[in-house]
N, C-alpha and C positions, 0 to 999 in steps of 0.2 A: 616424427619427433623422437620416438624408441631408438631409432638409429641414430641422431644426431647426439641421444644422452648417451648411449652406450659406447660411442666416437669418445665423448669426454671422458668416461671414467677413464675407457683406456687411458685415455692421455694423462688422466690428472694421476693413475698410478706411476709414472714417469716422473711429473714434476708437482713434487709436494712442496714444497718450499723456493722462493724466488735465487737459491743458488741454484739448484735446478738444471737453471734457463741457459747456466752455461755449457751445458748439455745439448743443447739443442744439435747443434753437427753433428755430433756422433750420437744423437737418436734418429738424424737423418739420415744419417750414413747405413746404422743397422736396418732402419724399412727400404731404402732401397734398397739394399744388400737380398733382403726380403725377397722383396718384388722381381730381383731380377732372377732368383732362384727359381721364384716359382713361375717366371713367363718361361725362364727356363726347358719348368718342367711339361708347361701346356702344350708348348712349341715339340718336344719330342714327340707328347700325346698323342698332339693333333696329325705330326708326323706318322705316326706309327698308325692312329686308325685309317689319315688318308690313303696309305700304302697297303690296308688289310681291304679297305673298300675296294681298292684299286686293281689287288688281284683276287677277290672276286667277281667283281665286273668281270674281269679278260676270263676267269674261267666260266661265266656263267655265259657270254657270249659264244667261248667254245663248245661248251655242252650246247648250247641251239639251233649252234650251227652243224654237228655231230650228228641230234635227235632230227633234224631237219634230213640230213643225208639219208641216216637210218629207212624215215618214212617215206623219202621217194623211193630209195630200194623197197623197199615193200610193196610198196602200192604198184613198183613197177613187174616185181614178179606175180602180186595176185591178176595184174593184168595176164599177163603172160601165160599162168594157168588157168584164167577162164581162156583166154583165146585158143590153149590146147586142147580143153575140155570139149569145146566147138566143134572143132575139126575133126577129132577121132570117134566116133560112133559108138565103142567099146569102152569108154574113158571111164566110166562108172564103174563096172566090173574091173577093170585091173585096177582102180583104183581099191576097191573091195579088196579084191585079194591081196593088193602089196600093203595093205595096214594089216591083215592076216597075219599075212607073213611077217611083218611087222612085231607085232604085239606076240606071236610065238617065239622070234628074236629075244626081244626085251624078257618075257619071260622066264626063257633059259637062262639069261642071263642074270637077272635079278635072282633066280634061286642058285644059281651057280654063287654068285658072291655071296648069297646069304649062308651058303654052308661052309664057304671060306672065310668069312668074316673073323669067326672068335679067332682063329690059329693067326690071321695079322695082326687082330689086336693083340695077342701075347708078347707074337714078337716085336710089335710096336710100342707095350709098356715096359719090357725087357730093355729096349733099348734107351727108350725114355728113363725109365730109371738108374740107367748106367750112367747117363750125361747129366740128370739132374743131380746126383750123388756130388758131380766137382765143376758147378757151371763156372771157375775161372778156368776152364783146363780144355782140352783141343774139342771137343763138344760135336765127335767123328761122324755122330747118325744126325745132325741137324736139318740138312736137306733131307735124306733119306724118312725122318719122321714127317718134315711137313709134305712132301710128294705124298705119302702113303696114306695120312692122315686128311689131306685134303680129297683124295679119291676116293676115301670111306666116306666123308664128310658130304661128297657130291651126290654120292647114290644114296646116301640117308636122306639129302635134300629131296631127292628124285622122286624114292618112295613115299616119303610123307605129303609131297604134294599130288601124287597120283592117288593116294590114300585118303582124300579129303571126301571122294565120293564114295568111302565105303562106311560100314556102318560103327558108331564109336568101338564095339569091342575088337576088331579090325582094327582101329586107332590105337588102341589101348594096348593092344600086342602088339602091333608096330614099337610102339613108343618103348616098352619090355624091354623086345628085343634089342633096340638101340643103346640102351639106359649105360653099357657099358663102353659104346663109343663115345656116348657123351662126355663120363667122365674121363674118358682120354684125351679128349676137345679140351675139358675144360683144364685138365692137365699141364697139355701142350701150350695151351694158351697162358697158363702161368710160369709156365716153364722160358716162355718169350718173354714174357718181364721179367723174370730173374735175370736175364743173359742183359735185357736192357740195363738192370740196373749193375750189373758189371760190367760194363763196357770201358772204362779207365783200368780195373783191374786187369781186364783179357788182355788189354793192350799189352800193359804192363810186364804179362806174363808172356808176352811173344804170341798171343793168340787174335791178332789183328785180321785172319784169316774168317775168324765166328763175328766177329761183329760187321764185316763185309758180307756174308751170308746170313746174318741177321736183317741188313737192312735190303737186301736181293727181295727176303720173303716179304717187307712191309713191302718192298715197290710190286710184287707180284700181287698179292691180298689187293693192296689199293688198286692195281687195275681193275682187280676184277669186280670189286666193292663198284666202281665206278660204272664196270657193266652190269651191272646187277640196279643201281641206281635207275642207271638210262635205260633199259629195257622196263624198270617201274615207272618209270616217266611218259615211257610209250604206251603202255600197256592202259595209260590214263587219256592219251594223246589220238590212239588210233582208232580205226575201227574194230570192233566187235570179232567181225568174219572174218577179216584178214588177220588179224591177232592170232585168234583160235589153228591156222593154219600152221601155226612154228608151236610144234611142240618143245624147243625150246623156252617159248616164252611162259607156258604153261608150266613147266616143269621145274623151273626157277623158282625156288624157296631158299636163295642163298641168306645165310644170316649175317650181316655187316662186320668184316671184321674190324677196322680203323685203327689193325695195328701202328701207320704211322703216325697218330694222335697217341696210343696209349704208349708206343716206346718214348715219345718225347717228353709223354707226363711224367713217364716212371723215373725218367733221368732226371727230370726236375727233380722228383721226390726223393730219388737216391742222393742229391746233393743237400738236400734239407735234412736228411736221416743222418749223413756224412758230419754236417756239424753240430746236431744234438748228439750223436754218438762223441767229437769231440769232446765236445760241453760239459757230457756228462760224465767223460774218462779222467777228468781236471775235480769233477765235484762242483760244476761250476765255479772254479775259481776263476776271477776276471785276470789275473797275471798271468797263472799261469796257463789259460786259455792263449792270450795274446802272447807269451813264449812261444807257445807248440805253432802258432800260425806261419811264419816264417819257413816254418820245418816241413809245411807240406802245401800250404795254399798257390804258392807261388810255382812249384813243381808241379801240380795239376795240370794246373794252367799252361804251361811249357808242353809236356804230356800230349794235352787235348789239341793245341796249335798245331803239333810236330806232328802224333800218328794217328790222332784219335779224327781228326777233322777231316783226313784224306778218305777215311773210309767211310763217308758220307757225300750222295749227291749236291751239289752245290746250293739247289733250292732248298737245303734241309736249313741253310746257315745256322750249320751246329755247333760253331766256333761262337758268332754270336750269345748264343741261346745259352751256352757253359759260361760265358760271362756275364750276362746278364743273370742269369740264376746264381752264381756264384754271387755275384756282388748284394743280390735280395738277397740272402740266404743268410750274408755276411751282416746286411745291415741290420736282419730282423736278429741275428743276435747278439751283436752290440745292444739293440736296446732290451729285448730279457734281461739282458748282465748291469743293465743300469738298471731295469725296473727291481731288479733284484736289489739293488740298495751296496753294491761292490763298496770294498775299503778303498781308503784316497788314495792305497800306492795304485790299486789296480783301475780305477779311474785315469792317475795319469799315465800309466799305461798304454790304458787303450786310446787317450789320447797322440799320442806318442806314435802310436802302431799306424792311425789314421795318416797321418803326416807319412807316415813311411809305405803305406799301402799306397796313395797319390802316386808315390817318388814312383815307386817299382811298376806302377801300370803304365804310367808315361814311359818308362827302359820299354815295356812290353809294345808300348806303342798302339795301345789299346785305345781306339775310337773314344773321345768325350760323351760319345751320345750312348754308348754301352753301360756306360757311368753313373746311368740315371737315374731317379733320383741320387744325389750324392749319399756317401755313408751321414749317418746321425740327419739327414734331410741338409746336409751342409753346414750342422750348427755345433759341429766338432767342439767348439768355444766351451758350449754350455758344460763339456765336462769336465771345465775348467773351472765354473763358475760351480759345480756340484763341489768339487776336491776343496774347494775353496770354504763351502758351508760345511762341510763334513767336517775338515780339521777345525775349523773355525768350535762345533759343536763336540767332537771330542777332546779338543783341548782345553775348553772350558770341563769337561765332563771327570780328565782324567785328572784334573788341575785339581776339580773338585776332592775328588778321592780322597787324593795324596796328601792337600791340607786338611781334611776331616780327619785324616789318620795322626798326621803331627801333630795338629793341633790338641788334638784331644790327648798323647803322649805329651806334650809339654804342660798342657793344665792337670794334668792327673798326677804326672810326674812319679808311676809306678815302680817305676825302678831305674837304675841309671840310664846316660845318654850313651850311646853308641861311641865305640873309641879306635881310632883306625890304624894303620900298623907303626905310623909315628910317635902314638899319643894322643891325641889329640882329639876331644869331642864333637859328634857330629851327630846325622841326622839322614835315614836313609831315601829322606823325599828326593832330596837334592839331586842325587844321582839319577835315580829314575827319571826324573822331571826333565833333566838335561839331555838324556839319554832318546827320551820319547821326542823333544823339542830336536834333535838331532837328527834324529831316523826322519822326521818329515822335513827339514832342510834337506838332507842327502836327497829324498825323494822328488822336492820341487827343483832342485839344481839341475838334478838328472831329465827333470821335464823339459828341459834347455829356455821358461818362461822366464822371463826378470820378471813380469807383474807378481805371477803364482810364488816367487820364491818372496819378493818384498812384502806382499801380503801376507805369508807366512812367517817370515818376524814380527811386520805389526802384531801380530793378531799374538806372538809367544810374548812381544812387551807387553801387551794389554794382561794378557791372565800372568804374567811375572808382577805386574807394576799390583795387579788387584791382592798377591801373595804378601807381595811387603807392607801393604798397609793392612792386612791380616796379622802380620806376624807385631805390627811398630801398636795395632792397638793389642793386641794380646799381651805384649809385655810390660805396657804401661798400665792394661788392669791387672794383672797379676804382680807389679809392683805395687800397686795401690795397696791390694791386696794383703801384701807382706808387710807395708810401711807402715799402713791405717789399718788395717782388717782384726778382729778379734783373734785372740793366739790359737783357739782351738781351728778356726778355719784356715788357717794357715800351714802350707803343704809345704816340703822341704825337699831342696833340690833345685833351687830356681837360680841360683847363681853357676851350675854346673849346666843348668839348660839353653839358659843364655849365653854360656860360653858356645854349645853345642849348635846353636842357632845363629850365634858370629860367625865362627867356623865355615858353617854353611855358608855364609855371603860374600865371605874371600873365597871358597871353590867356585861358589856361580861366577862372578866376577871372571876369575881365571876363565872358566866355562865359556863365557860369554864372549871376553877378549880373544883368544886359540881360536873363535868361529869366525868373527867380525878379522880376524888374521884370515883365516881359511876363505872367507867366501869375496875378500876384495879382488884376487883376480880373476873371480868368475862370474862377477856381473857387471855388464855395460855399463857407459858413466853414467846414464842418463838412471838407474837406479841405486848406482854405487854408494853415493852420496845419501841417499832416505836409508839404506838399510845399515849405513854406520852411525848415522846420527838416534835408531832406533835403539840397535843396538850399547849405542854408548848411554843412552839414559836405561837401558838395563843394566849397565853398570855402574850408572850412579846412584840406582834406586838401590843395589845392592851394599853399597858403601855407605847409604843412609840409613839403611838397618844395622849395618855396623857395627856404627857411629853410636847409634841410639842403644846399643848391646852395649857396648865399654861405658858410657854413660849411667845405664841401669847396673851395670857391676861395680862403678862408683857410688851410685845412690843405695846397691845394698852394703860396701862396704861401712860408709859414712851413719849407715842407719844402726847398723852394731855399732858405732862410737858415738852413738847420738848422747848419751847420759856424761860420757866423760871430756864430751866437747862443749858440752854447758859449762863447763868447769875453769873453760879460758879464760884467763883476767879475774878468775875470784879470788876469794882468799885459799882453797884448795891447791889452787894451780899455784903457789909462790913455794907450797912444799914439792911441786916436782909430778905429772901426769905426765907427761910423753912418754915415758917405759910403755906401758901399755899400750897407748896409741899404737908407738913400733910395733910393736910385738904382732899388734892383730892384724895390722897392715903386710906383715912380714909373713904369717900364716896365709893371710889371703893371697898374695904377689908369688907367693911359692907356688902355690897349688895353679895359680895361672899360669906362669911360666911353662908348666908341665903338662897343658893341656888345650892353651890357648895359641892362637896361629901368631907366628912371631911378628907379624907386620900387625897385626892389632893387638898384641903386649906393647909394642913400641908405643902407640896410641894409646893404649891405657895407661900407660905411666906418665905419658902427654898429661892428659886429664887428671888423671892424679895431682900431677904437682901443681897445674894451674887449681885444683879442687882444694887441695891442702891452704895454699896462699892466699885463696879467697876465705878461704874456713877462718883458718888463722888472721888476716885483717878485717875480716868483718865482727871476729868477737875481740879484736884489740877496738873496732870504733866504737862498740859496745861499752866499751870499761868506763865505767863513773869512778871510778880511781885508780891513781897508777902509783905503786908503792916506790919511791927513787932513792936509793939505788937500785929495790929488790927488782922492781920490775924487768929491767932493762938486764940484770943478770940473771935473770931466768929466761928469758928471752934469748940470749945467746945459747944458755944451756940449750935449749929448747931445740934452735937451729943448727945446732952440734949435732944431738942424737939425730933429726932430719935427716939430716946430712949424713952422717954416717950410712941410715939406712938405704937412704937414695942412692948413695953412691955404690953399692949394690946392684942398682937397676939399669943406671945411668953412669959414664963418664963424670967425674966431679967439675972438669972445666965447662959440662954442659950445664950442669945444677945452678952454678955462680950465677948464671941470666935469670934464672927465676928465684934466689937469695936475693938477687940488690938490692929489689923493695923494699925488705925488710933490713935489712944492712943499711937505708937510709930511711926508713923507717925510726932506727936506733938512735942514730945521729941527732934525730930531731930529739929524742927524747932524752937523750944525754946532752946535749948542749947547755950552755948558761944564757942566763934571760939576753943578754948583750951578742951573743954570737948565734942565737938559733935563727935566723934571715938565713945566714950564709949555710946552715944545714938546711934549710928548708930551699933555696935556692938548688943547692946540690937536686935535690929529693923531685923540683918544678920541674928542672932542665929535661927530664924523664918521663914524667908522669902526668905532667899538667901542673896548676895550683891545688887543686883538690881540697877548696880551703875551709869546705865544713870540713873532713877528714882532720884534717891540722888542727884546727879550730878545738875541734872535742879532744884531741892530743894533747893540745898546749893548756885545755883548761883540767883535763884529766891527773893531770903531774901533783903531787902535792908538794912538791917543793916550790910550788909558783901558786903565790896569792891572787887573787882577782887584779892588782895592781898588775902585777909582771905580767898576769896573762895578758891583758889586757894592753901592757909595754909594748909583750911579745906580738900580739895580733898587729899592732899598727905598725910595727916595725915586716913585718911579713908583705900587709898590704901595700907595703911604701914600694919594697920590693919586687913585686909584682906590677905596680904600675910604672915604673920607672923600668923595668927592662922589659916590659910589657908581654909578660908571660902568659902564654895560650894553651890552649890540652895541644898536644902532640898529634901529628895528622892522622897518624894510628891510632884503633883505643889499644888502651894496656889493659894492664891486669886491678889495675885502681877502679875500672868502669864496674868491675862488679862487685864492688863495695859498697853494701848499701848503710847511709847516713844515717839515723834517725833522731829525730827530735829528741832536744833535752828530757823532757817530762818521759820520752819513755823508752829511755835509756834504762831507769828506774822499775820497767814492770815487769815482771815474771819473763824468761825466755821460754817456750814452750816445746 
């Protein structure tokens, strides 16, 4: 039951939700992808142990058949010497005396090397320390030390084992006396793993000659290891008496050497030391670790094929063994450098490198089954899927920074905004932001991924799209702010920051367009198409912060005019307000011109004039009376100065399209009771009927009685039904004219 719930969770982390389920193939696809990795890997497994069983069977069958031979020879010679013993009458005595003679032999001999011993060892650690000094270099006494070294080594075996029947302080001076060939032993014997673990250097250095004679002495040691074994085999195997008759067998206290296990280990270990010494010449860096590989892993490998493999017996398969250990070596440190937590470029990197290690072992021509397990376990993917959460969390991370730093500069508004070598106010998030949103494009393009690169604009729209609605509500509280807010809490600079914060949204935009240009012919159709429509609502989120900037730079111009634009249509305004007006609009429009990006000036004077036209008819529908003639010629004055000033900003033949309104706006109100239809007609044909608007017009005039207005309305309406006048498929600029009710028309404007 534990199994079958833990089956589910796996699964239900897969599919949380019934879209899910369209997943299903490709969660099929990945477990068998899985599965067939790892039958893969059991398949080699089981290869490789049937093939180790395999030649031990055949060598343990040899050895039986060996130890088998051995002890018929033996048994056949102790036959042979009791059948002598028999026949010769005297056999005891000469026996007696040739062990005499014997053991007087051995003894000279034994003291004779004992007082030549130290003067070999001298010149045995003389030489040794001459070759140890530069073991990549011709390494001239290496025979010479293990011959001389092994013949000490026999008769120290020799003596300690004939030494076992004397009494320990005998032992113990024995042992004394040796104590300095040991340490030559144990010398020599590290001096053979040094040489092992240069064996690519010596090559290297033309001394292919020492590592041929290095493995002479593992083949020679291993013989002898192996008689040294079978004679322990026998010596368990045979009889007692006939044993005891080979002082050979007796005398044998060889100690194992299994030089060719320990050279093979040491090369392993010299290839694991090979790439932490890399690793750690980089500082760990994952790039530039996967740089330098190229530079020399690939040349080894060439090396050990070409000269390094020739100078080993064919059973050693040391060609093998360098690839296989190479490739462990390789894959245990790809994952250090991922446990290490690498940056995304060095992630795709090493992804990168994978794909190209494959390429170059397949030129190599290297066995699949050398391969195995694959680098990263075959799931190369996943560190696509790492580079993928990394950007994903540092660009949320650095996104964050950059707006806690702006932001906090534009509500504080400490001191000016940033001005760049045209003029113009800006903001120095923007650049960064693009600059870092850039450097990981270059880096996924370079990954040659469509997914990794498309994924990596979703993911800069998402933290772009989360900035502009950062920035669209921060200016609309900080207009609040200034519009509604108490005067002391109110900070100065907000019209200069908002410029500097426009600014910003035509460079991203630009930013944004130059990349979606740059990266269309570098990705396949099949994601060409998601990363321009990504990209393009990055540009339209940027135009809608804009948008909302020249808006709030209208809503603060309009908020300084807010006292003398109450003024429209009273009795004030018939002695003359537009001077002022100009004048502040003219202060303001200057200071923009010279600081704001030209393609949203043109925008802002857009809005402007449509802002001014709404201003201006909505407190003309305002008016509970209209003085005739005064009104109507102030009015013209009114759209004189306008105009004058606009046409500053603007071409004057452009202005004339948003005057007509008000040019038939006039009409109506200059007309006489009998011809105002045919002005009001003119004013429909454009605008619509708009006939409260009319309506509060015609009864606003004081030269028309409730009779003529009254004339005048049915005369309008007649007009309108009989040419059957509609609003215009467009809205106009009438749509934001707001009507209100007679009664309160009459109440305070606020």
């Amino acid at each position: 039951m534990s199994v079958q719930l833990s089956a589910a969770q796996a699964v239900a982390e897969y599919f949380q939700s019934p879209d899910d389920l369209q997943k299903i193939s490709d969660f099929r696809q990945k477990l068998e992808k899985e599965k067939a990795s790892i039958d893969a890997k059991l398949k080699n497994g089981v290869k490789d142990q049937l093939d180790s069983v395999r030649d031990g069977v055949r060598q343990l069958f040899t050895t039986r058949t060996n130890l088998q031979s051995i002890k018929d020879e033996m048994i056949s010679l102790d036959k042979m010497g009791k059948d002598t013993s028999g026949q010769i009458k005297t056999f005891d005595q000469i026996a007696e005396v040739s062990k005499v003679h014997r053991n007087f032999a051995q003894t000279e001999e034994m003291v004779n090397n004992l007082l030549d011993m130290d003067e070999k060892i001298g010149n045995l650690e003389y030489m040794l320390d001459t070759d140890s000094q530069e073991p990549q270099g011709p390494n001239e006494h290496l025979l010479e030390l293990h011959y001389q070294i092994n013949q000490l080594e026999a008769f120290r075996n020799e003596v300690m084992h004939m030494a076992k029947t004397c009494s320990p302080e005998v032992r113990s001076t024995l042992q004394q006396y040796f104590a300095r060939l040991n340490r030559l032993i144990e010398s020599f014997d590290a001096y053979i793993g040094t040489l092992a673990k240069n064996i690519l250097p010596l090559v290297r250095g033309g001394h292919a000659s020492v590592v041929v004679k290095l493995i002479k002495i593992a083949e020679m040691e291993g013989r002898e290891d192996e008689k040294a074994t079978a004679i322990r085999l026998l010596k368990r195997t045979a009889k007692m008496d006939s044993a005891s008759k080979f002082r050979s067998l007796q005398a044998n206290a060889r100690i194992l050497k299994l030089y060719r296990q320990k050279i093979m280990q040491t090369i392993r270990e010299s290839i694991r030391e090979t790439f932490e010494l890399r690793l750690n010449d980089v500082g760990g860096d994952a790039i530039a670790f996967v740089e330098t590989l190229d530079e020399w892993i690939f040349d080894d490998l060439s090396w050990i094929e070409i000269y390094v493999a020739p100078c080993f017996p064919k059973d050693y398969d040391i060609y093998p063994m360098y690839i296989k250990t190479y490739h462990k070596e390789l894959d245990e440190t790809f994952k250090r450098i991922r446990d290490a937590l690498p940056t995304a470029a060095g992630l795709l990197a090493m992804h990168a490198w994978v794909k190209t290690y494959k390429k170059k072992m397949k030129e190599l021509e290297v066995p699949e089954e050398y391969l195995e397990p694959p680098l990263m376990g075959g799931k190369e993917q996943d560190l696509i899927d790492d580079y993928s959460r990394l950007i994903v969390q540092k660009l949320d991370e650095w996104t964050g920074n950059l707006m806690k730093t702006e932001l906090e500069d534009f509500s504080t508004r400490k001191g000016p905004p940033q001005m760049d070598a045209d003029g113009l106010y800006g903001m120095s998030g923007t650049v960064i932001l693009w600059k870092i949103i850039n450097e990981q494009v270059d880096a996924a393009t370079e990954s040659n991924q469509g997914a990794v690169l498309a994924r990596i604009v979703a993911e800069s729209n998402r933290v772009i799209k989360a900035t502009h609605i950062q920035w669209m509500t921060l200016i609309e509280a900080e207009l609040k702010k200034t519009t509604e807010g108490k005067p002391e809490d109110i900070v100065e600079g907000l019209s200069e920051f908002v410029v500097a914060v426009a600014n910003d949204q035509i460079r991203c935009a630009d930013f944004a367009e130059e990349l979606s240009v740059r990266l269309e012919p570098l990705v396949s159709t099949k994601y060409k198409a998601t990363i321009a429509e990504q990209l393009n609502e990055v540009i339209d989120g940027y135009l809608d912060v804009a948008k909302k900037c020249t808006q709030t730079l209208i809503e603060l111009m309009f908020h300084d005019l807010r006292v003398v634009l109450k003024q429209f249509f009273t009795p004030p305004w018939y002695d003359g307000i537009m001077a002022p007006i100009v004048e502040t609009l003219r202060d303001y429009m200057d200071d923009y011109r010279a600081t704001l990006n030209p393609s949203l000036l043109d925008l802002l004077i857009e809005d402007l004039l449509e802002k001014l036209m709404t201003t201006y008819l909505n407190a003309f529908a305002r008016a509970s009376k209209l003085r005739i003639p005064a009104a109507p010629d102030r009015m013209k004055d009114d759209v004189a100065e306008l105009f004058q000033f606009l046409s500053s900003l603007r071409p004057p033949e452009e202005l004339e399209a948003y005057f007509d309104v008000i040019e038939r706006v006039l009409e109506m109100l200059t007309s006489s009771r009998n011809l105002i239809f045919l002005s009001f007609f003119h004013f429909a044909q454009r605008y619509g009927p708009n006939l409260a608007f009319v309506e509060n017009l015609i009864r606003a005039r004081d030269d028309f009685d409730r009779s003529a207005a009254n004339e005048a309305m049915e005369a309008i309406k007649k007009k309108i039904k009989d040419e059957n006048i509609t609003d215009p498929p467009e809205p106009t600029v009438m749509k934001k004219v707001i009507i209100q009710s007679s009664l309160s028309r009459f109440l305070p404007i606020k």
